[in-house]
C-alpha positions as semicolon CSV with decimal commas, in nm:
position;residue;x (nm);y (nm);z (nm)
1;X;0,000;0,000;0,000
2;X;0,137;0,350;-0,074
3;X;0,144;0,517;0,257
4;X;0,285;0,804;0,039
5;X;0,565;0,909;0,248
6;X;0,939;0,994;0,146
7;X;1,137;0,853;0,421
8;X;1,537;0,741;0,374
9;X;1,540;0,530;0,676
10;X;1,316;0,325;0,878
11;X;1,362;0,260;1,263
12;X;1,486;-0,056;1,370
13;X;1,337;-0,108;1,677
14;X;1,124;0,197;1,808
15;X;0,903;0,465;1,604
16;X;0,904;0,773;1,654
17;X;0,672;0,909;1,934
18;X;0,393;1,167;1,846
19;X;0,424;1,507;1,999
20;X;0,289;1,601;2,349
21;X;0,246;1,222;2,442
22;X;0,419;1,226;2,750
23;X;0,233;1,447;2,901
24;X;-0,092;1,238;2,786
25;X;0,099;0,913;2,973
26;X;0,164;1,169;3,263
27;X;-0,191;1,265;3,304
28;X;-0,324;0,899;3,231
29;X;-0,134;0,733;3,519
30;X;-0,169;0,997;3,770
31;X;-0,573;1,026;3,720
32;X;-0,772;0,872;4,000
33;X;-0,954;0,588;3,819
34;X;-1,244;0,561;4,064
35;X;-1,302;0,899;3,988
36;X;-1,292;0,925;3,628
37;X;-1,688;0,739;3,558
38;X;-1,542;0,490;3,329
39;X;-1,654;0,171;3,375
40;X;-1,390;-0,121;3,365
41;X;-1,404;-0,442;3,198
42;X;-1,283;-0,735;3,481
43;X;-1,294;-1,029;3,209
44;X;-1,026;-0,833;2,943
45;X;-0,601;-0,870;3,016
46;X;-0,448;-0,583;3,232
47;X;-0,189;-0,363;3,082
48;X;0,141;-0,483;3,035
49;X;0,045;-0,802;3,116
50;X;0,089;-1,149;2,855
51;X;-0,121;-1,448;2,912
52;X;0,025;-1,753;2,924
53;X;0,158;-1,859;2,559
54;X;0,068;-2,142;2,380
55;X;0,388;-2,162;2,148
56;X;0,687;-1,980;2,185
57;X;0,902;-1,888;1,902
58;X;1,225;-1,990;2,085
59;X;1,302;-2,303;1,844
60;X;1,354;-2,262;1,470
61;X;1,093;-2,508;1,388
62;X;0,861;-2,285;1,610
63;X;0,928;-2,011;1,373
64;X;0,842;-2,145;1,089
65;X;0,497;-2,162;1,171
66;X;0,457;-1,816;1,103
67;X;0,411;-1,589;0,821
68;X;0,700;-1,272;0,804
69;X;0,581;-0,959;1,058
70;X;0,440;-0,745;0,749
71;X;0,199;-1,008;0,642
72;X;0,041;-0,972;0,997
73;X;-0,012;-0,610;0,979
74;X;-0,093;-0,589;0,614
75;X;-0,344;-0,830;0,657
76;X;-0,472;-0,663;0,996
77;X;-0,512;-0,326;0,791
78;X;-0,720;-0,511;0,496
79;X;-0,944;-0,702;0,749
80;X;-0,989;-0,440;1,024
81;X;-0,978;-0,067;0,868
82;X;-1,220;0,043;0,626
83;X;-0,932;0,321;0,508
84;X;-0,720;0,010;0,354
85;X;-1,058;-0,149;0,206
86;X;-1,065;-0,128;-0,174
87;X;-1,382;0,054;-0,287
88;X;-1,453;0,229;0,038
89;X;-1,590;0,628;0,054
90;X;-1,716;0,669;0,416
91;X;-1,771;0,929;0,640
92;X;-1,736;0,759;1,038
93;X;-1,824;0,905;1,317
94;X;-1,723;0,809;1,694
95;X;-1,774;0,931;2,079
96;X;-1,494;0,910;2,312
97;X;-1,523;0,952;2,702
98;X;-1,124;1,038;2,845
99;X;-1,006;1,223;3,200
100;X;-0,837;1,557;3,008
101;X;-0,620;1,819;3,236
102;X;-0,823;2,100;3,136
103;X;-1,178;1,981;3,152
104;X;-1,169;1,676;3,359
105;X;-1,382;1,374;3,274
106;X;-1,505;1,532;2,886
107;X;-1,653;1,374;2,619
108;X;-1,546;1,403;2,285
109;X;-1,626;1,373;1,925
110;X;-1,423;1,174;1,605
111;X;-1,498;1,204;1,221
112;X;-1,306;1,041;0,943
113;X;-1,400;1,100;0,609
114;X;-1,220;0,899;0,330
115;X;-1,268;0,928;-0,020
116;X;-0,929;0,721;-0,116
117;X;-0,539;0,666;0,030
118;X;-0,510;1,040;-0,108
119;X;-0,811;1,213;-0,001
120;X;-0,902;1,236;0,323
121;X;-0,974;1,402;0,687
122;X;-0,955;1,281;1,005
123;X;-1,033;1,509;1,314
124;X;-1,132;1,504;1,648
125;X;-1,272;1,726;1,933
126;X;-1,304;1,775;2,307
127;X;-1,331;2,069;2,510
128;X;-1,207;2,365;2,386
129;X;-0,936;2,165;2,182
130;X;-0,915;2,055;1,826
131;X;-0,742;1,845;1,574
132;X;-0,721;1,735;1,256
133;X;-0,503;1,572;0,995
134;X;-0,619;1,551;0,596
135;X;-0,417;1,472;0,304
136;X;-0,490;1,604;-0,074
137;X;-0,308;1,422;-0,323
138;X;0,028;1,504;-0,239
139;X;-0,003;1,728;0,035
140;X;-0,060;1,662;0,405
141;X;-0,183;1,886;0,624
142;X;-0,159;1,928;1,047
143;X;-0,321;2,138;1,270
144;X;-0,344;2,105;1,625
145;X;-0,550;2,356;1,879
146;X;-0,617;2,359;2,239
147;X;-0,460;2,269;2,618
148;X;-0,563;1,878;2,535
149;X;-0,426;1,836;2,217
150;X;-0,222;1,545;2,344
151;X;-0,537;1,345;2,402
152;X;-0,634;1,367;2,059
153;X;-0,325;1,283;1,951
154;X;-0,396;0,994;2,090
155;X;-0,802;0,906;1,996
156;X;-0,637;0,911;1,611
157;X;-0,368;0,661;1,704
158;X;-0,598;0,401;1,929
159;X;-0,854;0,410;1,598
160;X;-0,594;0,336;1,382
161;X;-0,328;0,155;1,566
162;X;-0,116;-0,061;1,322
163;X;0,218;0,090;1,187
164;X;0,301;0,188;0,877
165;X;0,514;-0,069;0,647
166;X;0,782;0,209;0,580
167;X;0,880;0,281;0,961
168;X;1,007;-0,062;1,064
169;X;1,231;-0,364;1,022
170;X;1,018;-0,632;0,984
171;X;1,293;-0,870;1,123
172;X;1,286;-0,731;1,447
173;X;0,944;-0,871;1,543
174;X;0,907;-1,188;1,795
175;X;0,598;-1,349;1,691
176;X;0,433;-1,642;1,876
177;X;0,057;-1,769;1,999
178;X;-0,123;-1,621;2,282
179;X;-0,473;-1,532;2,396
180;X;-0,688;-1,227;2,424
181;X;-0,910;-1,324;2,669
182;X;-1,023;-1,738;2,529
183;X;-0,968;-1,584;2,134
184;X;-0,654;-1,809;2,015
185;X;-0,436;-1,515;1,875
186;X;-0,111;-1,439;1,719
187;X;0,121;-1,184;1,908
188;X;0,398;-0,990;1,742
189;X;0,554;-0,794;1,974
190;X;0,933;-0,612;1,943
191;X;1,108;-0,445;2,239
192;X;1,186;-0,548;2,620
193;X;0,971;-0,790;2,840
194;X;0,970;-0,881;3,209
195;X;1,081;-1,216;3,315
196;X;0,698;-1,299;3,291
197;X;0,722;-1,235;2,947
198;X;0,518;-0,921;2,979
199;X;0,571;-0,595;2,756
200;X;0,707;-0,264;2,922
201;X;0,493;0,038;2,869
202;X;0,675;0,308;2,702
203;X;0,971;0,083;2,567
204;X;0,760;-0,224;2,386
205;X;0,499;-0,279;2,158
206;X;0,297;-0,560;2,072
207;X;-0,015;-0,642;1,886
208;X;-0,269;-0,947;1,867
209;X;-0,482;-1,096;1,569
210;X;-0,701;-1,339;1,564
211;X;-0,718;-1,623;1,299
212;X;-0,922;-1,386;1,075
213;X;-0,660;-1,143;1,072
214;X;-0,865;-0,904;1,308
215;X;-0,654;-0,681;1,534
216;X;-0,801;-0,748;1,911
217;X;-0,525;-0,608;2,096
218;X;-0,244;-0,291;2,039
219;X;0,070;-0,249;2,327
220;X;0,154;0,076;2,167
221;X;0,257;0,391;2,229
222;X;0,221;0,368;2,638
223;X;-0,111;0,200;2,668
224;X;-0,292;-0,132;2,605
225;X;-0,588;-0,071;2,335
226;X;-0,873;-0,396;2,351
227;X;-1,079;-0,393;2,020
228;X;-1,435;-0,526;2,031
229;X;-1,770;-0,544;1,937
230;X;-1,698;-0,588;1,579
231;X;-1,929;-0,499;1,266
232;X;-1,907;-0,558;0,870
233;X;-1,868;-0,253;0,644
234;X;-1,796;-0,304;0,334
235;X;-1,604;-0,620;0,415
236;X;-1,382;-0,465;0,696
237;X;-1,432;-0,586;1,003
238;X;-1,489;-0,252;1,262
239;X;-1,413;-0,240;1,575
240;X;-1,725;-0,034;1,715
241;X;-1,509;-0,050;2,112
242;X;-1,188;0,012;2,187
243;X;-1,105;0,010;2,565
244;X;-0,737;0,194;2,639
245;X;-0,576;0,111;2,990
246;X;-0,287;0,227;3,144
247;X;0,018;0,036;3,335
248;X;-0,195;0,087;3,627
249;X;-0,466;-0,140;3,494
250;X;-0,713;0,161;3,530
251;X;-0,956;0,259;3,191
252;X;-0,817;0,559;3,061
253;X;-1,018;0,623;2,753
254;X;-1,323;0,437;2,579
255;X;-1,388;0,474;2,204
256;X;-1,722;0,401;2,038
257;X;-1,795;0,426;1,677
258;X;-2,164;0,519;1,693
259;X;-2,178;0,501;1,272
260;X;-2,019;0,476;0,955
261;X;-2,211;0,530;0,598
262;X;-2,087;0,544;0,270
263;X;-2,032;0,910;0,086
264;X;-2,344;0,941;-0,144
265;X;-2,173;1,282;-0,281
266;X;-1,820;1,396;-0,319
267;X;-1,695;1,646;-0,048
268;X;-1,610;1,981;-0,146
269;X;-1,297;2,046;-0,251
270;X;-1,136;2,215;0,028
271;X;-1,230;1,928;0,252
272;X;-0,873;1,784;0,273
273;X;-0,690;2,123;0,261
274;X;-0,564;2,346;0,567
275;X;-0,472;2,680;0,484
276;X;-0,140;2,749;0,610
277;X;-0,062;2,415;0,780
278;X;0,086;2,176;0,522
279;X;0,272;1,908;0,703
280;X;0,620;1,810;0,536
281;X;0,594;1,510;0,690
282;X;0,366;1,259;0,840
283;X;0,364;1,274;1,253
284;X;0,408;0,885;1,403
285;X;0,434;0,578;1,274
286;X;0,089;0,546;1,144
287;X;-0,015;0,601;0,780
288;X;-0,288;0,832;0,833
């Protein structure tokens, strides 16, 4: 898939972080989780923590039971994300419900609307902040407003999770079975782990598919992301939850697609321009 980026490098091990995150983690682990009116879910894993695996790719004749790393996330895109879906034109829409510095407990609003890999928008409210990313043939365009612009930083990266094929190694992956809850998955996972064999927020990442090819679980930029309640559209497979925990176990952010319809017209042409905030380069390791 064209990702249409110019990069010279890749990273071997690590991509690179979006801006303001830290002080996203900061504000994530500090907030009082009986406070914040987000309900947990008991029966999904903990962050940072690995259930018990099946088969581990120790052996050489272990390995060869799996595919290379890319085929994982290529698939993953295809099956999961209606943006790498031939044929799709869509306009979703999502809620999200996150603890922000500014506002406290706020709820917040999501829109993508995708015409193809070159034309679209993605943006996201909450509060008195605002942000949104587009691309128009060529040209990408940023623009970032508000004191919780780190949160919605992060709301574009949890609905869209999976790294872009041009910003890693795909030899540095470990990939092995495992379990999201009693779903039989495959875990590819790069970076340090605990003598449990769990991943370490901040400095690992680590992702789970199912047999299908559906992504049920993202380690990824400081949090643990649990995908559910999945819906056809347009033969992608949607995740209409995604639950994001930090390393204290506590719910930090729920995200809830509440629709997603295909564009009966095409959007005005200055849709998927900015004026005066063309982006030279994409921001994280994520195509869009």
């Amino acid at each position: 898939m064209d990702s249409g980026r110019n990069r010279s490098t890749v990273w071997p091990m690590r991509p690179r972080p979006l801006p303001l995150l830290p002080l996203f983690f900061f504000v994530m682990a500090a907030w009082p989780q009986k406070a914040s009116g987000l309900p947990s879910s008991p029966a999904q894993p903990q962050a940072g923590t690995s259930p018990t695996p099946a088969t581990v790719d120790t052996h050489p004749a272990v390995k060869r039971e799996f595919e290379p790393a890319l085929s994982y996330f290529e698939r993953g895109r295809v099956v999961g994300f209606p943006s790498a879906t031939p044929g799709s034109h869509y306009l979703l829409k999502a809620t999200f419900q996150i603890p922000t510095p500014s506002h406290g407990l706020a709820t917040g609003r999501y829109e993508d609307t995708f015409v193809d890999a070159t034309h679209w928008r993605r943006e996201a409210w909450v509060g008195t902040s605002h942000l949104v990313r587009s691309r128009d043939a060529d040209k990408r365009y940023a623009e970032a407003d508000g004191p919780d612009a780190a949160v919605l930083y992060m709301v574009l990266r949890v609905l869209e999770p999976i790294p872009a094929p041009d910003t890693f190694d795909s030899s540095v992956w470990s990939i092995r079975h495992d379990t999201v809850g009693d779903v039989a998955t495959t875990r590819l996972a790069y970076g340090p782990e605990t003598a449990d064999g769990d991943l370490v927020p901040g400095q690992s990442q680590g992702f789970w598919f199912d047999s299908s090819g559906r992504l049920l679980r993202a380690f990824t930029g400081g949090v643990d992301v649990l995908r559910s309640d999945f819906t056809n559209y347009n033969g992608a497979q949607i995740a209409q939850t995604s639950v994001v925990r930090v390393s204290s176990g506590g719910v930090a952010m729920r995200v809830n697609v509440s629709s997603v319809a295909q564009l009966t017209s095409s959007p005005p042409e200055w849709t998927f321009v900015i004026a005066n905030h063309e982006s030279r380069s994409p921001v994280g390791d994520t195509i869009r």
